[in-house]
N, C-alpha and C positions, 0 to 999 in steps of 0.2 A: 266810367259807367259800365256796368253788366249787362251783356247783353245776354236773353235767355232764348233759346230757339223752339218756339209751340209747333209740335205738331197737330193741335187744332186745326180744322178747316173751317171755312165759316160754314156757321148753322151749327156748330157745335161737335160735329164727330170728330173722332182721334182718326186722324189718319198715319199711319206705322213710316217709321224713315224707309225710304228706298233701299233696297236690298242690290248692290252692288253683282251683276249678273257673271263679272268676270273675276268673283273674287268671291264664292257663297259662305266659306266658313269663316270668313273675317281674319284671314293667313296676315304676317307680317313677320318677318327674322329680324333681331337687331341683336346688338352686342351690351350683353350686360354682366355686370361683375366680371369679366375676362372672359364671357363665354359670350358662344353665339348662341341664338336663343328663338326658335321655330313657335309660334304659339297660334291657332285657330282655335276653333270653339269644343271643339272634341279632341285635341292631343298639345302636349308641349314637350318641343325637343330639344333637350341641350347636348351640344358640342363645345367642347376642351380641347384645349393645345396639350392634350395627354392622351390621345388613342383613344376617346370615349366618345361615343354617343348614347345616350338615354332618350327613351319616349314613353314618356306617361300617359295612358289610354284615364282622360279626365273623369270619364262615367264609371269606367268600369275598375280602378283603382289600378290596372294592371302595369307592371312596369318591366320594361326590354332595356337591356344593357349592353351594348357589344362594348368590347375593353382589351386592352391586351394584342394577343399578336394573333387576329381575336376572338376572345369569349364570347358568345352569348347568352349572357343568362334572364331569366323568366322568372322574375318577382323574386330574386334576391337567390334564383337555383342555378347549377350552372346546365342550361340545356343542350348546346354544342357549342365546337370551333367551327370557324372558316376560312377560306382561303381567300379565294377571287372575291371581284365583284358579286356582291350580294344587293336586290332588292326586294322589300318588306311590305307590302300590300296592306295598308290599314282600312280598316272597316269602313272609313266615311271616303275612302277613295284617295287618301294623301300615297302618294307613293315613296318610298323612304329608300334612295340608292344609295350604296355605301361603298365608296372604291377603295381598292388596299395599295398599297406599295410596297415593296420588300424592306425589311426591317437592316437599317446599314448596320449593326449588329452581328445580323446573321440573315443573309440574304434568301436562307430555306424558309424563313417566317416572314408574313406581311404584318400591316398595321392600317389602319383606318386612315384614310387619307383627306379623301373627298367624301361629302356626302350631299346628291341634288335632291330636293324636296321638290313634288310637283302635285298640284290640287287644283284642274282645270286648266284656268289661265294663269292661273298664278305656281309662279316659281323659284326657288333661290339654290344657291348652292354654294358650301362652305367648304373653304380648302383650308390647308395647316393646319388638318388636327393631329398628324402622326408625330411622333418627337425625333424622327431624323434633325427637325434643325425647329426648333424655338422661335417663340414669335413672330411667326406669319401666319394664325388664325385670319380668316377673310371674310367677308360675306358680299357676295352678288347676288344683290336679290333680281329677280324679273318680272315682276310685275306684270301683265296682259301677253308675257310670253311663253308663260307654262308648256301648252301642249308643244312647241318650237322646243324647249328644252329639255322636257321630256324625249320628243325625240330623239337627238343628239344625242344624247345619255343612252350605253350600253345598258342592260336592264341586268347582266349577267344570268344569276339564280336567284327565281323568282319563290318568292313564298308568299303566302296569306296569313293574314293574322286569323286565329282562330273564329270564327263566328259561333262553335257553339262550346267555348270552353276557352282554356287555357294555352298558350305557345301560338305555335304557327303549323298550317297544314297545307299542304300539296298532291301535285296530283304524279304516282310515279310512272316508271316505262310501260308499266302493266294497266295504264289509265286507273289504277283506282289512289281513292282517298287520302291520305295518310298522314301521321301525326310528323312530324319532322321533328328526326332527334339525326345523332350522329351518325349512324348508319345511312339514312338517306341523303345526308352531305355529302358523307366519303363517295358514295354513286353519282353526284351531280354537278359536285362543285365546278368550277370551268379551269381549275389551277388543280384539282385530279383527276382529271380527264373524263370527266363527266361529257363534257361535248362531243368527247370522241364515239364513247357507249352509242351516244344518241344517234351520231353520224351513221354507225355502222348500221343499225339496226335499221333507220327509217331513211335509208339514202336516196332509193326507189321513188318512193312518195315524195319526197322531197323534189325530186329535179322536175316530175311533173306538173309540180306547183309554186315554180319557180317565179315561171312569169306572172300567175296571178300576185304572188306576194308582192313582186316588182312593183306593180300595178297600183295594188292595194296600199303597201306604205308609201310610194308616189302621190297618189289620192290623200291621202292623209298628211302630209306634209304638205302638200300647196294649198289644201283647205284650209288648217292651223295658220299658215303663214299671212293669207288672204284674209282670215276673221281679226289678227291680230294689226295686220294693218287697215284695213280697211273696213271692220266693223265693232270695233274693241267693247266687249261690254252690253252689247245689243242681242246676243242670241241668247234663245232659253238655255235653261239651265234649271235640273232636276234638285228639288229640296233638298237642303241639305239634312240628313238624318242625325242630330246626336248619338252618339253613341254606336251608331251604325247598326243601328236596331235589330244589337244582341239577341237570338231569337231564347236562349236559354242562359238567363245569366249565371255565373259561376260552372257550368257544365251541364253537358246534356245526357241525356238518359237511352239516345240515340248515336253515343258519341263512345267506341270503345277504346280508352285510353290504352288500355294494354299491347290493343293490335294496331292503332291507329286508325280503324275504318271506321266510317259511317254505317249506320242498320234503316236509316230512314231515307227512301227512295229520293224524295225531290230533293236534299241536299245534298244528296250526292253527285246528283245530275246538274244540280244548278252548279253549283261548285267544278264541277268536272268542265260545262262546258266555258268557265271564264277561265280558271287557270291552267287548265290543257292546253288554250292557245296562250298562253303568257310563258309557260313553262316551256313549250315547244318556240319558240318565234323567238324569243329572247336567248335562246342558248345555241338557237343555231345563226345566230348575227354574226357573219365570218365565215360561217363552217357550212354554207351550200355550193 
């Protein structure tokens, strides 16, 4: 027999399935066709036991490729290389880290190794994708332990996927906006001394906010740890936005591809003040 499951209530109204609070874009990794395979309701990621990650932005058609020793290319262009740990900041909040290992090859080039997904509570993270050695693609998913895994996870260089356009943007040493292409890697990567730049420049500031940092990722790490044990799935949690509510789809008119800046005030600012501290905090993990 079939059974059918009614969200009817009595009296007649539809009442909607429960919305899973530790889990809002409906995230799940499994292994298909020899890939591992990331899919919630706004992106899907495939990983290869060949150096490849792809993420398909669902809404917006756009498509990221890192490949190689690695490329990243942007909807089939080659936008840059990279070195180190690289993570990728999507618009509905998935965070995409991608770790490298030196290619047995030629130990001057890396390759895509690891890469952790994290989106709230939910997380997973897929090893053997470099082709040093064959056949150990993996998946450990985590389920209700996202923000715990996301911690753990070096963040290295941090970028944002574009919100009003094309690629990925950041904020650089001069706080302003900008488009990221390969001049802004070669300045930041953490494997060309991108951390060092940083160190030198902002070392002052830093040691006097040592301790609040201490403090603050302490705070945040026995909080994560304490919701996952002891309240999994019970705290709010902010809508999930398809599409990451693109404010100008295909490019903005605000957005100067040439020079990479912003011309429209609140995005600048808004922008400025989430990945300033991602870009700052994540590159000096190690280096205070």
């Amino acid at each position: 027999m079939t059974q059918i499951q009614s969200n009817i209530a009595v009296g007649g109204c539809y009442q909607p399935a429960p919305v899973d609070a530790s889990n809002p874009t409906h995230a799940s990794t499994t292994m298909q066709g020899g890939q591992a395979v990331f899919e919630n309701d706004n992106y899907r990621i495939t990983m290869g036991d060949n150096n490849t990650v792809t993420i398909n932005n669902k809404h917006t058609g756009e498509c990221y490729q890192a490949w190689g020793d690695p490329h990243m290319n942007v909807d089939g262009q080659h936008a840059f290389d990279f070195w180190g740990t690289t993570s990728l900041k999507l618009e509905d909040g998935t965070k995409v880290t991608i770790e490298t290992t030196p290619w047995a090859n030629n130990p001057n080039m890396t390759l895509s190794s690891k890469v952790t997904i994290t989106n709230g509570d939910y997380g997973a993270q897929v090893s053997g994708i470099d082709t040093n050695k064959t056949g150990d693609l993996k998946i450990d998913e985590a389920k209700g332990w996202g923000k715990v895994l996301d911690w753990a996870v070096a963040d290295g260089n941090v970028v944002q996927e574009n919100p009003a356009g094309k690629g990925f943007v950041a904020v650089d040493d001069n706080g302003m906006v900008r488009k990221v292409d390969q001049s802004y890697i070669n300045d930041t990567d953490l494997l060309k001394g991108g951390a060092d730049k940083l160190q030198n420049q902002y070392k002052d500031a830093f040691r006097m906010l040592g301790s609040l940092l201490s403090i603050s990722f302490t705070g945040m790490f026995l909080g994560a740890l304490n919701k996952v044990l002891h309240d999994r799935g019970d705290s709010p949690r902010e809508p999930a936005h398809p599409g990451g509510g693109r404010m100008y789809p295909g490019g903005s008119p605000n957005f100067n591809e040439a020079t990479g800046h912003y011309r429209a005030p609140h995005i600048d600012v808004n922008l400025r003040a989430s990945m300033s501290i991602d870009l700052t905090l994540s590159r000096w993990n190690g280096h205070v």
